[in-house]
N, C-alpha and C positions, 0 to 999 in steps of 0.2 A: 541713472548711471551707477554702475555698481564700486561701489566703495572698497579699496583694495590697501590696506594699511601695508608697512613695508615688512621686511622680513621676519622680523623680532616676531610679528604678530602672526606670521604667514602660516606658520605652522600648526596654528590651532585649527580645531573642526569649524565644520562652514558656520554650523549653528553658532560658535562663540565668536566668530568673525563676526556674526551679524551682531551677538550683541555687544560685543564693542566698539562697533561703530554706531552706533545708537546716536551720537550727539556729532557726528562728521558731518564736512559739509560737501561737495563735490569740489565747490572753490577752494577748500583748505590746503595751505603749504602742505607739505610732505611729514615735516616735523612738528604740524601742530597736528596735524590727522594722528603721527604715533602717539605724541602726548594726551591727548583724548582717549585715546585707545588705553593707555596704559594705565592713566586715574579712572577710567569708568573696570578696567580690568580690576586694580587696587581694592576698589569701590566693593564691587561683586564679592570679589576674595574675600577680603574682612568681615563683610557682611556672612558670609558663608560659614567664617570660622569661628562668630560669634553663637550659632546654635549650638556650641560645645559646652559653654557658661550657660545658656538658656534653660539647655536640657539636663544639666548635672547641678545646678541649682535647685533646677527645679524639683527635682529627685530627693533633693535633702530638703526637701521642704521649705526653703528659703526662699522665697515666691517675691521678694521686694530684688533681692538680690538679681533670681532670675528677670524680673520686669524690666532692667535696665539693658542689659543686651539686647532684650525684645523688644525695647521702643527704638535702641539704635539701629536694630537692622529696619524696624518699620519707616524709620524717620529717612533711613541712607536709601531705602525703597522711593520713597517719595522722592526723594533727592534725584534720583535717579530717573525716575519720573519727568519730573520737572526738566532736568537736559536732555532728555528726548524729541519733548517738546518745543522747548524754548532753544537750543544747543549755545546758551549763552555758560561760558566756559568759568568766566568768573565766577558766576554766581556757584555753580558746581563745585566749583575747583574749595572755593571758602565755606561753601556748606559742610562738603566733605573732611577737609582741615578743623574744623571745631569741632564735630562730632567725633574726629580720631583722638582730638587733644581732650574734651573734656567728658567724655565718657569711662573710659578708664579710670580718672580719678572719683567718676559716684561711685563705681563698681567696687573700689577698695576700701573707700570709705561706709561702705555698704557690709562692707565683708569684716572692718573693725580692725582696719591699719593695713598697714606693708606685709608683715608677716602671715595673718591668715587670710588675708587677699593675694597671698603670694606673687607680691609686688607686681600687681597687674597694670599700675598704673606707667608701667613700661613700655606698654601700647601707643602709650601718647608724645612717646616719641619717634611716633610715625609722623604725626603733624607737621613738626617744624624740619624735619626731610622730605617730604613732601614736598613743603613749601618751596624748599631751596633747589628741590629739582626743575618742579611742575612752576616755579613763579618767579624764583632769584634769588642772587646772594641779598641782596637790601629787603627785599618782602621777606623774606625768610627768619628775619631777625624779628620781628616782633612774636611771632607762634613761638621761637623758642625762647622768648621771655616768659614767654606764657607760663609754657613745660615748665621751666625752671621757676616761677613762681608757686604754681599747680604741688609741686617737688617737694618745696619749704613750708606750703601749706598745709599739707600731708604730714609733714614730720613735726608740724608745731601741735598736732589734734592726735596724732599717732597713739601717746600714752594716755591721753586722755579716752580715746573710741575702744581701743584693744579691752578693757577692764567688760565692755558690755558686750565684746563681738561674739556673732552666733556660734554654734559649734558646731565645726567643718574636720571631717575627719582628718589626720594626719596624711595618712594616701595620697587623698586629694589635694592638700596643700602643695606635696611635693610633686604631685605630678603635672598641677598647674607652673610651677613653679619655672621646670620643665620646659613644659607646653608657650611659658610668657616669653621663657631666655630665647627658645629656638624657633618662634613665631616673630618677635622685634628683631634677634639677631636674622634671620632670614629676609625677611622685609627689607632689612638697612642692606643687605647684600644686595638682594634683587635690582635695588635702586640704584643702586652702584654699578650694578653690572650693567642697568640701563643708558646712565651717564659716561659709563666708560666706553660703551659700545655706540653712543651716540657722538662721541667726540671721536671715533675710533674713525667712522665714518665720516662725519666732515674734514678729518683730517685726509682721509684716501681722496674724497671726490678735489680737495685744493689741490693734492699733490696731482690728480689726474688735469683738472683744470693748469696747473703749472706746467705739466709734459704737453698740454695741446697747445700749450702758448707758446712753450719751446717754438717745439716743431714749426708753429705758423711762423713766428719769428725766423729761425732756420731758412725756413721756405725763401725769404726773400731778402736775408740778408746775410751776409759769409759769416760765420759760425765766432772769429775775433770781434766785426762790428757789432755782433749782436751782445757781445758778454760788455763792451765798450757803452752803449747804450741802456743796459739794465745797470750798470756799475755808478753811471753819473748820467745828469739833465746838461742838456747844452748843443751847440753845433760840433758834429764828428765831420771833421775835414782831415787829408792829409797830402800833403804832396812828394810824390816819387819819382827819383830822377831817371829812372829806367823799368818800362814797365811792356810787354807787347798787347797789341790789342786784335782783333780780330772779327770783320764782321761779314756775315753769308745770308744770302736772300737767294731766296728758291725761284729758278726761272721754269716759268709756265706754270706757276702756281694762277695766277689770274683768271687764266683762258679755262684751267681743272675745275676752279671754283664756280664757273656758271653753269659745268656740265655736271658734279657731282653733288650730291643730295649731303645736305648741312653734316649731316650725321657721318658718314661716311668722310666726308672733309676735313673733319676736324680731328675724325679718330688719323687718319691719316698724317694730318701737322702736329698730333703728338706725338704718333708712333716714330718719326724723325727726330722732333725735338729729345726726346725721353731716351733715344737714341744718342742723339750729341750730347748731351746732359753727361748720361752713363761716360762716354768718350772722355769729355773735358775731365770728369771727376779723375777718372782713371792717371790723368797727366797731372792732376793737380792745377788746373787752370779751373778761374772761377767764373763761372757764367753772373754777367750785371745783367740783361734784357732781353726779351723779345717783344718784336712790335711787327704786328701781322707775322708775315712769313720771314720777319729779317730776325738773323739771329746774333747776338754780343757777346764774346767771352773775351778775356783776356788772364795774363797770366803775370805775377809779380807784385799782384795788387790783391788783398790787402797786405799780402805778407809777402817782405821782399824776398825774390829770388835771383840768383845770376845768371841759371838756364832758361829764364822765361821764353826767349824768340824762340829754343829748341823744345823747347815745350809746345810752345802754338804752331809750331811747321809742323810737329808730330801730330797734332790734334786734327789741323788741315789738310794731310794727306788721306786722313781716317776718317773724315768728313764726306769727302766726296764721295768714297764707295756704299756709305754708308743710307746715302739719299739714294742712291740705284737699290739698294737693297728693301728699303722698305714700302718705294711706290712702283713694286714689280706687278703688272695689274691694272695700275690707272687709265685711265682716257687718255690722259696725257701725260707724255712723257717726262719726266721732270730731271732738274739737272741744281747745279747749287753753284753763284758766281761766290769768292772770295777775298775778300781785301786785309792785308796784313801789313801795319806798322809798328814798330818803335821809338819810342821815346818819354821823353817826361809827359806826364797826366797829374790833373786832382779829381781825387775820388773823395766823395763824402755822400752822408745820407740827407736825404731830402724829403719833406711830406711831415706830418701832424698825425693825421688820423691813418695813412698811408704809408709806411716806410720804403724810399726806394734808395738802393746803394749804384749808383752813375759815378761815369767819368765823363772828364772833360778834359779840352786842351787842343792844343794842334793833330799831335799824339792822332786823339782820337777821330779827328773831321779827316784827316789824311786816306786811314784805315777804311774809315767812310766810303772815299772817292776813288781806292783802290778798289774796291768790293762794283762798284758800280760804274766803272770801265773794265771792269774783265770779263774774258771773254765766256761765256756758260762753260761748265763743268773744270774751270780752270781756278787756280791758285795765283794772284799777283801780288808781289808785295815790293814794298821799297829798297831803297837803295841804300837805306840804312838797315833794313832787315837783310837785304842780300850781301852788305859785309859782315854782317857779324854770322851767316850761318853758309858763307859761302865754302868753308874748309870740310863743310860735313853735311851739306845737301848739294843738290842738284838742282841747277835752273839754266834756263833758255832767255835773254835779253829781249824785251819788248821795243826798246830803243827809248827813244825820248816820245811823251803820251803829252796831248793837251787832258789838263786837269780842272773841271770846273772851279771857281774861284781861286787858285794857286797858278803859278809860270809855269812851264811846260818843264817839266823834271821824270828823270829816266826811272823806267820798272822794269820787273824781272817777273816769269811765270816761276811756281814752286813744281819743280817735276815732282824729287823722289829723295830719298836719304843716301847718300853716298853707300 
């Protein structure tokens, strides 16, 4: 499996990809595969920039001086090595942390203090950022005790070493000096720019995680219940003393269903639903369910309004053309029965792991058994819907209907809007 660190890394050549992944594992998080990547990167680096001391030591003859960079890059070799091998991360991680921290300090006590070591022991405050990157704020704290120990030691031996230290020409002091400030201060950037770019990222993927949750949430609960539910824990109940409800079941949907092929079927019962969705939204009426081919909207709930019934006659008028319009084509012909009432409902959310926002009531069983006594492709609603919207639509009297479970009580078909 090819090891594919994330972007930070992405841009180097294939040849340095591969060797930073050197100690990856196929199973590794995403953010431990880049921290690997980025301390065996470190690793490399250092080790690379230490043939600078090696070879200009070496140069001035100071062959002790140069031996210490040269055992550190041999030593960071094998280091490296070894998590090839082994890819155990710890053991890497605190090799390469000591070697940063206390190699620096031979080198300048080698060279006979701060000043003609050209306070190289500034290196080794890579270690304890390191640490705090690649390990943590609490592991982090003993390496820069260390440094800070490493610091005081140096400056207690300083005037005592300088009296014998070799002689390093001027130039070179300064250019090391140079080379130390803009080698540490780089380093300490880079690291930063790592950690900042890495929190930059978890921060985008929660806000992306946060917008999917939205949305899921959205999806299945009216936009007030859902801010009502992230806001506080507990049961969201409410009750509304006037609310319309409305519910439509597709006739010959059954008979479609054993001639037409799943796929085909179902694209079809969305292409309607997705249809009426659009409809309702348009009026401001909230869809609570579907269940098979039955559909539930209603209007006033969760947010009360005073046009709700003219709302839901607008919505049911646009309904029915709307089912001719998208199963033009089928096997079978299809048509959509409606049932519409008013009245008080309690709406609240129901489920744990499942959220679902329902009504309940008279209200709604009414609406019910309008829907499923009327007659295909027709609009019936009560008699409390047909006074409140009788000054500004149009209907035709069913007379008095037997109603399962309820007395025999009069309906009305919904023609058309005055």
């Amino acid at each position: 499996m090819e090891l594919r660190p994330r972007r930070t890394i992405g841009r180097f050549p294939g040849w340095l990809q591969r060797l930073v992944a050197i100690g990856s594992l196929p199973s590794d998080p995403d953010e431990t595969r880049l921290q690997k990547s980025v301390l065996v990167l470190s690793a490399v680096t250092m080790a690379g920039l230490a043939s600078i001391w090696v070879v200009t030591y070496a140069a001035l003859g100071l062959w002790g001086s140069a031996a210490i960079p040269f055992v550190y890059q041999a030593a960071s070799a094998a280091s490296l090595a070894g998590f090839a091998r082994t890819r155990r991360l710890v053991l890497f991680r605190r090799s390469q942390l000591l070697m940063s921290l206390v190699f620096p300090f031979l080198l300048q006590l080698s060279l006979g203090g701060f000043e003609n070591g050209s306070a190289v022991c500034l290196w080794g405050l890579t270690s304890p950022l390191g640490a705090l990157l690649f390990a943590g704020a609490r592991q982090s704290i003993p390496w820069f005790a260390g440094f800070a120990a490493l610091v005081g030691v140096s400056a207690a031996v300083d005037s005592a070493i300088a009296a014998s230290a070799p002689d390093v020409p001027q130039g070179v002091v300064i250019a090391f000096f140079a080379l130390n400030l803009l080698g540490v201060g780089g380093t300490a950037y880079a690291l930063m720019q790592y950690f900042v770019r890495a929190r930059d990222r978890a921060h985008r993927a929660l806000e992306l995680e946060q917008e999917k949750s939205e949305r899921l949430l959205l999806n299945v609960l009216p936009a007030s219940v859902a801010e009502r539910l992230k806001e506080r824990e507990g049961v969201i109940a409410d009750h509304f003393d006037e609310a319309t409800v409305l519910f439509a079941d597709l006739v010959g949907f059954t008979p479609l269903a054993e001639r037409m092929p799943a796929e085909r079927l179902v694209a079809l019962l969305d292409r309607i639903f997705a249809g009426w969705d659009a409809l309702a939204a348009e009026r401001g009426a909230e869809k609570i369910k579907t269940i098979g081919d039955a559909y539930m909207v209603a209007a006033g709930v969760p947010v009360p309004r005073a046009d709700h019934p003219d709302a839901i006659a607008s919505l049911a008028l646009a309904m029915v053309p709307e089912v001719e319009r998208c199963s033009v084509g089928a096997a079978v012909p299809l048509a959509v029965r409606i049932g519409i009432d008013s009245g008080p409902v309690v709406a609240g959310v129901i489920g744990q792991s499942k959220f679902t926002y329902d009504l309940w009531g008279d209200t709604v069983n009414t609406a019910s058994r309008m829907e499923s006594h009327a007659p295909p492709g027709r609009i019936q609603v009560t008699e409390r819907v047909f006074e409140r919207l009788r000054g500004r639509f149009e209907f035709s009297s069913r007379g008095t209907i037997e109603v399962k479970g309820k007395d025999p009580m009069p309906s009305y078909l919904l023609v058309g809007a005055r």
